[in-house]
N, C-alpha and C positions, 0 to 999 in steps of 0.2 A: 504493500500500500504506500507505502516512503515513496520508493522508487515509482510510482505511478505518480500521486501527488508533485513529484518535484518534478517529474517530467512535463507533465500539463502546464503546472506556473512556469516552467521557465520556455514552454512554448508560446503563452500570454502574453511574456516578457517581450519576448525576440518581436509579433506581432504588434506588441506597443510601440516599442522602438521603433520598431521600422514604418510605422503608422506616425508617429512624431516625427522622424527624417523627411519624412517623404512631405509633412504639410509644411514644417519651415523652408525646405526647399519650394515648394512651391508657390511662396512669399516673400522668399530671402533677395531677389534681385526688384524686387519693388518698394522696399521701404525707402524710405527717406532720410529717417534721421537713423545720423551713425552711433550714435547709442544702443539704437531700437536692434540694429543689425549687427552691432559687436552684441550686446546682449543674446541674440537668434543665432549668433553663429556660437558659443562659448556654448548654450546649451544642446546645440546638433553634437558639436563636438563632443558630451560628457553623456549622449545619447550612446553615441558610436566608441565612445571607452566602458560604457555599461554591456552596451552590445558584445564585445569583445570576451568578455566574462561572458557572459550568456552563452555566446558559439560553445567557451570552451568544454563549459557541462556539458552542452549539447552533445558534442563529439565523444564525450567519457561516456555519456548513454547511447552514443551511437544512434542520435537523433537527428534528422533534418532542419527542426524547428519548426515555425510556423509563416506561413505566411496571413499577411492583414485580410481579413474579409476584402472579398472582390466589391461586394455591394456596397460597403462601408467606405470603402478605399475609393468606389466610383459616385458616393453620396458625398462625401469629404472633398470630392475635386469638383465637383459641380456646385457645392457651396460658395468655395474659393471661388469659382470663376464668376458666379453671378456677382455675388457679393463685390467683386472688386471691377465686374462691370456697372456697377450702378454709383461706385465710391470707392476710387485707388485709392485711398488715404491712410496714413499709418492705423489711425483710429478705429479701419473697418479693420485691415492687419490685425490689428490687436483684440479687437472684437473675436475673431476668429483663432487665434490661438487661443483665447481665453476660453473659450467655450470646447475649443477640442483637450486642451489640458484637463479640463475639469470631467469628459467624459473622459479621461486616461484613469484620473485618479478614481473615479468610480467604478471604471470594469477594475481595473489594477484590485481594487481596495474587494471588490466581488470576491474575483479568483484567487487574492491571499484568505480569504473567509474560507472560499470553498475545498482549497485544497490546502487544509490545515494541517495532513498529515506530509506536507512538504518539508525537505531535511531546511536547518535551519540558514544555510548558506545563500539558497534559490530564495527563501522570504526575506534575506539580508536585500538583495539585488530588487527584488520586488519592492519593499521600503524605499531603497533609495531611489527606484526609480519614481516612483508616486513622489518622495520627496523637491525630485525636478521637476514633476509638472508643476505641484504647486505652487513652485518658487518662479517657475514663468509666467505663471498666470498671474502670481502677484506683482512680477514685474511689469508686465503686460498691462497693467488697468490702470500705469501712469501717462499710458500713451490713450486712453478712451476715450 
């Protein structure tokens, strides 16, 4: 049951991550202010050194990971895109990270619930990574 549990969170993981890369990149060459985007880039970056840890259990289970819901992934980019055809503004940017961090920390905060028999290293990685949405999202609401 360990071994199951830790396997599923840290396939959540990998799927969060990669589901956070992929929206700041898809916002990262529109912002404006260079705060907003050293800030957006500092937290891709500590996405893809949390990622890095992830792969590497992955591989000790001799797992692939996961990939991001396709629906979610194609509901996620058609927000972006309307949203920043009606209002390029840092402020719609920041609207929209806010709002995808907070649904991170909510599946995130789910799947550490549900797979509580996970060993304690993959719920370390899972914490911190809820930890950086949070911490974007709070950054992100000085730009709203």
């Amino acid at each position: 049951m360990i071994e199951q549990d830790t396997i599923k969170l840290l396939r959540e993981c990998d799927a969060g991550i990669q589901m956070g890369v992929d929206s700041i990149d898809d916002v990262l060459n529109r912002v404006r202010a260079e705060k907003m985007r050293e800030c957006l880039s500092k937290c891709k970056k500590e996405h893809q050194e949390l990622d890095a840890e992830v792969q590497e259990l992955l591989e000790k289970y001799r797992d692939d990971g996961k990939d991001p819901n396709p629906i979610a992934k194609g509901m996620s980019w058609m927000k972006t895109n309307m949203k920043m055809a009606m209002d390029e503004s840092d402020a719609t940017i920041a609207d929209l990270m806010v709002s995808g961090c907070d649904m991170g920390v909510k599946s995130l905060s789910r799947y550490l619930n549900q797979y509580a028999a996970a060993d304690e290293v993959s719920k370390d990685i899972c914490k911190r990574l809820i930890k950086l949405e949070e911490k974007l999202s709070k950054q992100m609401r000085d730009y709203l």
